[in-house]
N, C-alpha and C positions, 0 to 999 in steps of 0.2 A: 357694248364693251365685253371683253372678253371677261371670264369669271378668275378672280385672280388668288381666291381664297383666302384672302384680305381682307379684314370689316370694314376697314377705312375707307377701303376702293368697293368692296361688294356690299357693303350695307350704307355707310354714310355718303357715297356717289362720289367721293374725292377722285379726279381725274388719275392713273398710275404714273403718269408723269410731273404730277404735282403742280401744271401748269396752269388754272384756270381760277388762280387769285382764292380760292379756299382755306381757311386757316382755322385750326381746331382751338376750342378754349374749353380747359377739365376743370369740375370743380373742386374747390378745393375746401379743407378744415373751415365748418363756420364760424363766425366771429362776433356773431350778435343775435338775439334773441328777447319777442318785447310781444308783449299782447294788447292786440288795438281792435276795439269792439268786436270782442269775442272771437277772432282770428288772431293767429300764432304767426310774426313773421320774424324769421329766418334768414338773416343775412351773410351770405355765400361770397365768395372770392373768387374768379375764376381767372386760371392762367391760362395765358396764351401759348400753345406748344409752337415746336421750330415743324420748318416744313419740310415733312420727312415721315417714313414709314416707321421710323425708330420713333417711339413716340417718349419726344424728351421735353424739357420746357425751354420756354425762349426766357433768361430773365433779365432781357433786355428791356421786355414791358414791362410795363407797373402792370399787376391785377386791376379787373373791373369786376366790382363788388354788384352783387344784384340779390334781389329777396324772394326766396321760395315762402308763399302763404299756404298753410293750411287751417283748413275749416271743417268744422266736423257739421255733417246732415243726419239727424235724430243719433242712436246710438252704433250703427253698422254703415257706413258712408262716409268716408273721408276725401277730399278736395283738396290736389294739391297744384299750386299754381307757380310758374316762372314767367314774366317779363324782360322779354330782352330787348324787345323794341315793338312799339303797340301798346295794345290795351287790352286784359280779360275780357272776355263777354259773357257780362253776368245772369242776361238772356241770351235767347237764342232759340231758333226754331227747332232745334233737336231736343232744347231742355224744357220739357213741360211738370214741374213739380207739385207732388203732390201735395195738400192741403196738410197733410199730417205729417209732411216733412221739414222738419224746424230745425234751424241751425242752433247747436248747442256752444256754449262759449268755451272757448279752452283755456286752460292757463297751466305754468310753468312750474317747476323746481329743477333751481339747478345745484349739480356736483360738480366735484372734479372730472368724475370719470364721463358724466353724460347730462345731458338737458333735459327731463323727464315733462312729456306733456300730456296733461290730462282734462278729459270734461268736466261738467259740471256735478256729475254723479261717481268721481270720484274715480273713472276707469281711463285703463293706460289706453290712449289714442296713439303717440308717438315716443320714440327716443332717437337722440341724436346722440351717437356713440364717440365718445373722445379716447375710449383704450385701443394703444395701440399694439397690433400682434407682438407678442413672447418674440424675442432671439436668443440666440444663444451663440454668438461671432465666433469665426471659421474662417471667412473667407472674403476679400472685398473684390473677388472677378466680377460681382455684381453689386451695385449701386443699390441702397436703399429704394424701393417704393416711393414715387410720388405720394404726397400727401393728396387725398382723396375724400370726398362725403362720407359719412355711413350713417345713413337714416333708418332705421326698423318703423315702420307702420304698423297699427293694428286696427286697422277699421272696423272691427266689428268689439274692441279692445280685449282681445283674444289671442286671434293667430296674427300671427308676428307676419308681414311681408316687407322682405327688408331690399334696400336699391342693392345693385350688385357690385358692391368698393373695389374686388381685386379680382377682377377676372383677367387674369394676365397670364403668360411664359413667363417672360421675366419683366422688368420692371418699361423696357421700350417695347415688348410685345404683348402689345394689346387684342381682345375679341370681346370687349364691351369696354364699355365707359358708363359708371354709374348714371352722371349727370353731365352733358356735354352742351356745347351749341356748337356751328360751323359761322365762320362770318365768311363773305365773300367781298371779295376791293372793300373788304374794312366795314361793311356793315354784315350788321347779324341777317343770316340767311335760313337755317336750319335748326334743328333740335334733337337733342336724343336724353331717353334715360332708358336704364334696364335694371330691373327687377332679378333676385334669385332663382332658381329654377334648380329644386332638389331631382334629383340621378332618374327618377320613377315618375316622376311629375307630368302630369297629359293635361295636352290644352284644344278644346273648344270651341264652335262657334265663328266670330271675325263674318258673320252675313251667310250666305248660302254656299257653300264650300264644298265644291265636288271633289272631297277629297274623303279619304278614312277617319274613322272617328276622333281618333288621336292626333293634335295639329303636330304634335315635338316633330322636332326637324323638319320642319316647313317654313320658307316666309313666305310673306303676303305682300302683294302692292294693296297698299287701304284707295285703291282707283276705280269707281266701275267702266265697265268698257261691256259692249256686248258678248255677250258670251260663248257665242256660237257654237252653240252646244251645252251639256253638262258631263265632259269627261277631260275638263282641260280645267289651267290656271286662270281663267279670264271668268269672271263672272258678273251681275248682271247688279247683286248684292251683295255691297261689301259693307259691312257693320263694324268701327272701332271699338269694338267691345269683344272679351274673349273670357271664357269660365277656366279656372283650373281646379283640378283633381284635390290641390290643397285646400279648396271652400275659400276662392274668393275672385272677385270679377273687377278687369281691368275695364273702363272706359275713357278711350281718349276722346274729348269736348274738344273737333277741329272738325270742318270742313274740307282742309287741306289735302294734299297727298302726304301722304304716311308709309311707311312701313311698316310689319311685324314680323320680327324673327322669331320664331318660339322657341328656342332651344334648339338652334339651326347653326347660325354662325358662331355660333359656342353652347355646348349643350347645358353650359352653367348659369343661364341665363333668358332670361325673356325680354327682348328687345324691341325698345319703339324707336322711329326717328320720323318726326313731322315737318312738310316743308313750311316751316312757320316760323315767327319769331316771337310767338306767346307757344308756350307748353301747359297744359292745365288738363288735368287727368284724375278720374276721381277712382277710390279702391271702394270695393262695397263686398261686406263680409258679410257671414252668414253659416248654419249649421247646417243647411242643405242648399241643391243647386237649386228648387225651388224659390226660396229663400233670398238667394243672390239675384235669380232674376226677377222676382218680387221688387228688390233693394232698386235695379237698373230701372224695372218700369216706371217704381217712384218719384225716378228722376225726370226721361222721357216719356212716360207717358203711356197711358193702360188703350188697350186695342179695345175699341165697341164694337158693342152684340151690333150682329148683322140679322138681317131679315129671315123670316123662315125660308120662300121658295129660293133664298141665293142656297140652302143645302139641298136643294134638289136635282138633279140632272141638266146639265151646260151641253146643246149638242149645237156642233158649228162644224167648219173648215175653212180653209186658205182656195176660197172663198165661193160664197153664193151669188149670184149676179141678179134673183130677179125676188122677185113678190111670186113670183106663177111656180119658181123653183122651192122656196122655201114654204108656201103652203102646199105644195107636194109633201113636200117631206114631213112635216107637223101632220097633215091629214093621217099618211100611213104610220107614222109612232102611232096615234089615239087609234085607229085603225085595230094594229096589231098589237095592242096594249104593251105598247113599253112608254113603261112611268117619266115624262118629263116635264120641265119647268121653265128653261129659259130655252131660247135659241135667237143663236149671235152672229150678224152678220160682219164680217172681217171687212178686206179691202175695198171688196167690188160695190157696195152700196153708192158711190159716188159716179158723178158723172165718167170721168175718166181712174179707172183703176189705180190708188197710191194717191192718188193727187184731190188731197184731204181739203174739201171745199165745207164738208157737214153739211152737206144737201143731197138728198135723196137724187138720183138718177130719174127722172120726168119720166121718161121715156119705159126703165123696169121699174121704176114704183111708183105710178104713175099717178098714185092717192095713197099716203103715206100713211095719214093719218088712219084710212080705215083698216089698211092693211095691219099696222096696229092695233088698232080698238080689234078686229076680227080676230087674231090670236089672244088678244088677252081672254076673250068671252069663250074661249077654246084651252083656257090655263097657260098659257105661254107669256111670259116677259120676253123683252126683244132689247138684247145689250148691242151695243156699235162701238166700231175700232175706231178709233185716228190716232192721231202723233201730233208732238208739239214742233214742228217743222212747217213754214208757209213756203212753198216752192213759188218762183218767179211767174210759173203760168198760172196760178191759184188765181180767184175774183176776189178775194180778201187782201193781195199783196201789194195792193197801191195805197190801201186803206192802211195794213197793217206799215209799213214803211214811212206813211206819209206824218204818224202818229208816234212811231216810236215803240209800237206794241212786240217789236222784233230787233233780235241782236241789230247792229251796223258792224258791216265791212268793207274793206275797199275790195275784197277780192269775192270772187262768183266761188262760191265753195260746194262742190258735186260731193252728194252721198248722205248718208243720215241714215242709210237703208241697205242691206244687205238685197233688198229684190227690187226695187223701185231705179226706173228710168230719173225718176224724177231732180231738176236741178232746186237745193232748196236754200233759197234766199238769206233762209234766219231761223234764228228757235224764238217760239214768241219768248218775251221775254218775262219771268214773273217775279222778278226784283223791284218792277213798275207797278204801281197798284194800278192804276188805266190799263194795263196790256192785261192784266188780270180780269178785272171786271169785262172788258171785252170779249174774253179766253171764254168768262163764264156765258154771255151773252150770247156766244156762238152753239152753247152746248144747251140754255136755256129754251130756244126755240124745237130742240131734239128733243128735251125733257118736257114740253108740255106737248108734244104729240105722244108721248103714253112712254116712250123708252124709259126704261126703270135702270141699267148702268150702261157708263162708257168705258171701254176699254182704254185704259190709259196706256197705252203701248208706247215702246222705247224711250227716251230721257234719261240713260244709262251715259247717251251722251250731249256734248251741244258744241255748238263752234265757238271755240277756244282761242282762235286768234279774230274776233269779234268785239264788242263793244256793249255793257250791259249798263241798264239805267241805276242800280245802284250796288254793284261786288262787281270785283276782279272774275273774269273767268275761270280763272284757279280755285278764286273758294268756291263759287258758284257751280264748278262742274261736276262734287257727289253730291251737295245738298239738292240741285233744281229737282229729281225725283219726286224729293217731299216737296219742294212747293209746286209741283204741277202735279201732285194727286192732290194735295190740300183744296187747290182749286175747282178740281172735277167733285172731290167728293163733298165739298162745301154747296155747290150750286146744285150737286144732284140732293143731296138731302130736303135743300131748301124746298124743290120743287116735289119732290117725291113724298120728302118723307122718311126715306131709307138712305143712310150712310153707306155709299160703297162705290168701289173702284173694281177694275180687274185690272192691277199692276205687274209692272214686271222689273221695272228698278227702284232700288230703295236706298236709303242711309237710315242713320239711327236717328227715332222719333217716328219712322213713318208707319210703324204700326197704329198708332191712330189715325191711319188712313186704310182699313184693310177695303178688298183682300188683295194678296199678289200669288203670279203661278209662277214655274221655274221655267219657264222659257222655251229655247227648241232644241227637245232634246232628240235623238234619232231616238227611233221606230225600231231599235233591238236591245237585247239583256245588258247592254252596258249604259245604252241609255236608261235604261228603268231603273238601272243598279245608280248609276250617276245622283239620277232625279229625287233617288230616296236618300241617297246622303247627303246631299244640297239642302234637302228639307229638313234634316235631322237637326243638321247644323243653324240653317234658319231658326228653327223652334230654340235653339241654346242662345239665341242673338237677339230674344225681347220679343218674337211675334208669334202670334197665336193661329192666324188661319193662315194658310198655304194651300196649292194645288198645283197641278200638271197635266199637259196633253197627252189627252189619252189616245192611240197609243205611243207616244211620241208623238213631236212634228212632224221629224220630215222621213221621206224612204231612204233609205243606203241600199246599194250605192248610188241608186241614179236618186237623185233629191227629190223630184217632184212625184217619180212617177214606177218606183219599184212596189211590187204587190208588200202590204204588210201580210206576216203569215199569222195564219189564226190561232196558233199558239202566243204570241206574242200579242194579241188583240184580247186575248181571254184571260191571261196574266194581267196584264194591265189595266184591265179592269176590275179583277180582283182588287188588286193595291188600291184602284180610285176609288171604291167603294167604302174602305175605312181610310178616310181621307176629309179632311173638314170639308174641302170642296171639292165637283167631282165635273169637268171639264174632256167633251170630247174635240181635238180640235185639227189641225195639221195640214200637209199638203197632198195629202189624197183621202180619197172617199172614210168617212168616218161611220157614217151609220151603218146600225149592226147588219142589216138585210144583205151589205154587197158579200157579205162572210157566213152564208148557208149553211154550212155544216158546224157551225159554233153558236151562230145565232137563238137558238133556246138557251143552249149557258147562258149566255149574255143578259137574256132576258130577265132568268132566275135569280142575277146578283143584281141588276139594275131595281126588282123589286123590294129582294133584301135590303138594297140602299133607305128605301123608303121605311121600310120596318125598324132601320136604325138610327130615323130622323130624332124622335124624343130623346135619344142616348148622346148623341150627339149635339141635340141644343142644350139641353144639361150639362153636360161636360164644353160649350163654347160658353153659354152664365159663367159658368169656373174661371174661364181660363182671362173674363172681361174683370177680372178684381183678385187675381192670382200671378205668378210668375208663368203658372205653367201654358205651353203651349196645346194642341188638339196634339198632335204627333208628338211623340216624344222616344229620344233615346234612353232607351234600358238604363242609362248611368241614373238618369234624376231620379230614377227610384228605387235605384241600388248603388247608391255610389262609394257604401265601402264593400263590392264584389269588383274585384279588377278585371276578372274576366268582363264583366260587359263593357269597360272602356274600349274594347276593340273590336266591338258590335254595329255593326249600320248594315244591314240587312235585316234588320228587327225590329220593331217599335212599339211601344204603349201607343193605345187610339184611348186616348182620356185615362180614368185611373184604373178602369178595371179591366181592360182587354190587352190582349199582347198579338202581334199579330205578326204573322213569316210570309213573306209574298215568297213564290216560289220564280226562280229569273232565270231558267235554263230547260231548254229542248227535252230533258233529259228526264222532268216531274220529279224531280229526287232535290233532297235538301238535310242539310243540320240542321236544326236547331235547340237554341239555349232556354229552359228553362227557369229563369233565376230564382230564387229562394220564395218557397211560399205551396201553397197546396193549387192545382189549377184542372181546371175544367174546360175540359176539349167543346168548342162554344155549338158543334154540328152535333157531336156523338152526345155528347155527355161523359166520355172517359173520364175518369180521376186521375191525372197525374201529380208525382210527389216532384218540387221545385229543386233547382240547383243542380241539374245535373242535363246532360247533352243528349239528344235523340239523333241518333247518327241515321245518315241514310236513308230515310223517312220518305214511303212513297206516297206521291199526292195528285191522284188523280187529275185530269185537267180541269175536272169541274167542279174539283174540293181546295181548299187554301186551310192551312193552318191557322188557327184563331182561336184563342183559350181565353178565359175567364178567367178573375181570381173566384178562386173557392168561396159561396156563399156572396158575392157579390150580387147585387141587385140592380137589372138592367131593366129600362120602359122601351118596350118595345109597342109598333103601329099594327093591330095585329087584321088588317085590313088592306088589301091593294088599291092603287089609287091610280089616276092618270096624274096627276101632279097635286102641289101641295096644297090646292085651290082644295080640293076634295079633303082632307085631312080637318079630320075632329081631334081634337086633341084631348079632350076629355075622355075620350075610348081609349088611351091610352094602355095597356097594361104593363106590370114588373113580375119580371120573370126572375127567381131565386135562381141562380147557378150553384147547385149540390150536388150536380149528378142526376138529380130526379127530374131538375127545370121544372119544378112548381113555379105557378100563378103565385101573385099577391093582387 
């Protein structure tokens, strides 16, 4: 559809010709109010408008009354809920609540002027506003205002976040609607509300968003789709959850397809609309962005510590094909001492390349099990890719069909794979607890020959005109991510030991599934610039560990097979290096040796990696009982400096370092120092915070990385082939003064 600068037509999907049986219902003045086991419900009138761009009322209908419930969780967390047709879901696999998160009861007083509702400790949670705007009569070219909602929230019973009542021209031209639904042929189809959004106001987060720091004026589809790439709209992780700059965080409780306008189709407002017919969205307040996302994890769910060697070195590509190929490659790392830990074989480990059977290749690994057991006694974990797709020529697809463990459709549906021949049948399906335990069954016989993770690769999508053993396609197409990591990372624990995935689509909750990377990005400065804003954004959306292909996936322009240049292979490592996880992967040669004249760099930060293992499982503790993420944008720890709201080339690695990858040919860069005294983490310089270092040259084999002043970092102060060799009792902390004393 053309864009027609319309809300109705560009945000609510109403057809421009008003043809496709759509009809909008606003709501209107509430009419009741009553407290029923500690929830507040709210009963609303909604009118039916006429069908038309002029947005006027039909009052031909009678109104249809319905109840917004809100419910408050501890003191900073409000839940506010509408049924239009359905039913809340008061679980659900996104909502994982914490132990110490308890629903407090609310009750009322009423005025004339407003409905005052409060918890149990005596603080304002809500008001429902009955004053109506001052006039002063002039003129009646224009018709009074519909009568409209006007709810202030205060979730945290502080800051006020109020729905948005009059976002209008004039009283038929509308660019929000506080509280709205769509019916379609007479049944409820859709939903929208929108929030205020003051002139200054930046928004946040919404999953991995290759976009600048500051969402205003942007919307979102809430749809994952592959990404293909990280310098585009489409992404791999879309999160219903967004922080704003006034201290407080929106999450919409849907599975669904959504929208989010931030202050896009009207910059007076922050807009949702869900394709659902229950709305339920909780506010979570807070004095910092820490804070807020502390409040979010509360609800979904805190991300666990991961293993020591997953922070070790990840070397792979697109792809290895044998046993005789890959301990070549392992022999010369330990050889030529560069420090590694895992290495991952991608597509080729199967009989037929793509075409995911989870059985080793006879033929190249022709003894799986020792070829395993041999790397591990050499420090090596050995992770494997597949996909939740059984293609028609698979040896599982008679079994899996015959059982149910896979969608149904009547049509043959090509694709699932941006590189793969392969035709696939179905996505298993994990809505079925049998297609489950089989799913786990097939990866169970991979985990007791020694494999310690699976790459949980794509689930971003699934076949959508298909048949699931229990959800619609629709809900099930952002949530399946999380239950097809749930599954991998459930069965590899059991058997292992160790909690872990390598993901690459997600919804909210699935940080208790970590970890995930950002996908395929190129192999140039826009890709790395991309990858670091995806991740910034990640970190403000609930999750703690993140990673990316180093150095990118794929070559440009030719995809498979353009040289990466060694400037961009020596950057890129840089960044991976303070990076919770540190993954080399893509579609051509990744190991340092094919890059001769770089390869000592390489080697030098690959060991520093290791020297800043202690710093970095210290700071992942933190981040498994905290909001914060390993990465982090400058805002969460300067969020009243406006200057860093429009920072994503910068980031905190945990609390005390800051760090500037440098992403252009040129070795030259700003950067922002924010308030506070810092320590240049190579020289020792002292610099004074808050202020910009223009034009700053940086060596190819130097990266900017500062300390805060006096901080205390543990560093390994021993080189190791991987993290098998690591005592951690040798540990030592080095003071950052300028002097870098021992402790």
């Amino acid at each position: 559809m053309r864009q027609t600068n319309y809300q109705l037509f560009d945000f609510l999907d109403f057809e421009p010709a008003l043809n496709n049986g759509d009809r909008l219902w606003r709501a209107c003045i509430p009419t009741k109010i009553e407290a029923v086991g500690g929830d507040l419900l709210i009963t609303i009138p909604f009118q039916k408008q006429n069908n038309s761009n002029e947005i006027t009322p039909d009052q031909r209908v009678p109104r249809k009354d319905y109840v917004l419930r809100l419910r408050a969780y501890g003191e900073k967390i409000l839940r506010a809920s509408v049924v239009f047709a359905g039913e809340i879901s008061e679980t659900s696999e996104m909502l994982c609540l914490d132990d110490s998160l308890k629903v407090q009861p609310l009750a009322y007083e009423k005025t004339a002027d407003e409905w005052l509702v409060t918890d149990q400790e005596g603080n304002k949670r809500a008001v429902v506003n009955f004053r109506q705007p001052e006039t002063d009569w002039w003129s009646d070219l224009q018709p009074a205002p519909q009568e409209t909602v006007d709810i202030r929230f205060f979730p945290d019973g502080k800051k006020e976040v109020k729905l948005s009542a009059y976002d209008m021209f004039s009283p038929a031209r509308h660019d929000a609607f506080a509280l709205a639904y769509v019916e379609r042929e007479d049944k409820a189809d859709r939903t929208t509300f929108s929030l205020y959004a003051s002139p200054d106001e930046c928004f946040m987060g919404t999953g991995e968003r290759f976009a600048k720091m500051d969402l205003s004026g942007k919307t979102f589809q809430m749809r994952n789709q592959d990404g293909q790439g990280v310098n585009n709209r489409r992404t791999y992780k879309n999160i219903p959850f967004y922080l704003s700059t006034e201290m407080y965080g929106m999450f919409l409780h849907t599975t669904s397809f959504a929208k989010f306008s931030l202050a896009d189709h009207s910059t007076r407002s922050a807009q949702v609309m869900v394709e659902d017919t229950v709305l339920d969205f909780f506010l979570i307040g807070g004095e910092t962005p820490e804070e807020i996302l502390l409040g979010y994890r509360r609800l979904t769910g805190f991300p666990p510590m991961l293993p020591l060697w997953s922070f070790g070195i990840w070397m792979s590509r697109m792809t290895y094909f044998s046993a005789e190929e890959v301990n070549e490659i392992c022999d010369r790392l330990r050889k030529e001492k560069y420090p590694c830990d895992v290495i991952h074989l991608d597509t080729g480990w199967f009989k037929t390349d793509w075409l995911c059977e989870c059985k080793f290749n006879k033929e190249r690994f022709p003894d799986p099990e020792e070829f395993i057991r041999n790397l591990r006694s050499n420090g090596y974990k050995v992770s494997l890719w597949q996909l939740p797709y059984i293609a028609y020529t698979a040896e599982q697809y008679e079994e899996a069909s015959a059982n149910n463990y896979i969608s149904k459709s009547e049509k043959k549906i090509q694709g699932a794979s941006n590189f793969s021949v392969q035709d696939y049948a179905g996505t298993i399906d994990f809505t079925y607890d049998k297609a489950t335990e089989w799913y786990k069954g097939l990866l169970k016989r991979l985990l007791d020959m020694g494999v310690v993770c699976i790459k949980t690769d794509f689930g971003e999508d699934i076949h959508l005109d298909a048949e699931y053993h229990s959800m619609s396609p629709e809900k099930l197409h952002n949530i399946y991510p999380l239950l097809y990591q749930k599954a991998a990372y459930e069965i590899t624990k059991e058997v292992t030991g160790d909690g872990i995935v390598w993901g690459r689509s997600v919804w909210s909750g699935a940080q208790r599934y970590p970890l995930h990377w950002g996908g395929d990005s190129a192999c140039s400065w826009d890709g790395m610039a991309g990858s670091l804003k995806g991740g910034l954004h990640f970190g403000l959306s609930g999750f703690a560990f993140w990673s990316h292909d180093i150095p990118g996936f794929h070559s440009v322009p030719n995809f498979m097979n353009s040289i990466i240049p060694d400037d961009i292979y020596v950057r890129w490592t840089q960044f991976g290096v303070f990076t919770s996880h540190m993954r080399y992967h893509g579609s051509h040669k990744r190991e340092p040796w094919h890059y001769p004249k770089i390869a000592k760099i390489v080697k030098d930060w690959w060991h520093l990696r290791y020297k800043l293992i202690p710093y970095i499982l210290e700071q992942s503790e933190k981040a498994t009982r905290t909001g914060y993420p390993i990465i982090r944008a400058l805002w969460m720890h300067h969020p009243d400096d406006k200057t860093v709201r429009h920072i994503d080339d910068q980031y905190y690695f945990g609390d005390h370092m800051l760090v500037a990858p440098v992403m252009n040919f040129e070795n030259r860069r700003d950067l922002y120092l924010p308030e506070g005294k810092w320590v240049h983490f190579f020289t020792g310089e002292i610099y004074d915070g808050q202020q910009w270092l223009k034009d700053v040259d940086v060596p190819l084999e130097e990266m900017p990385v500062f300390v805060k002043y006096g901080a205390e970092i543990p560093l390994y102060p021993y080189e190791v082939n991987s993290t098998d060799d690591m005592d951690l009792s040798k540990v030592q902390k080095i003071i950052f003064d300028g002097k870098q004393r021992k402790e």
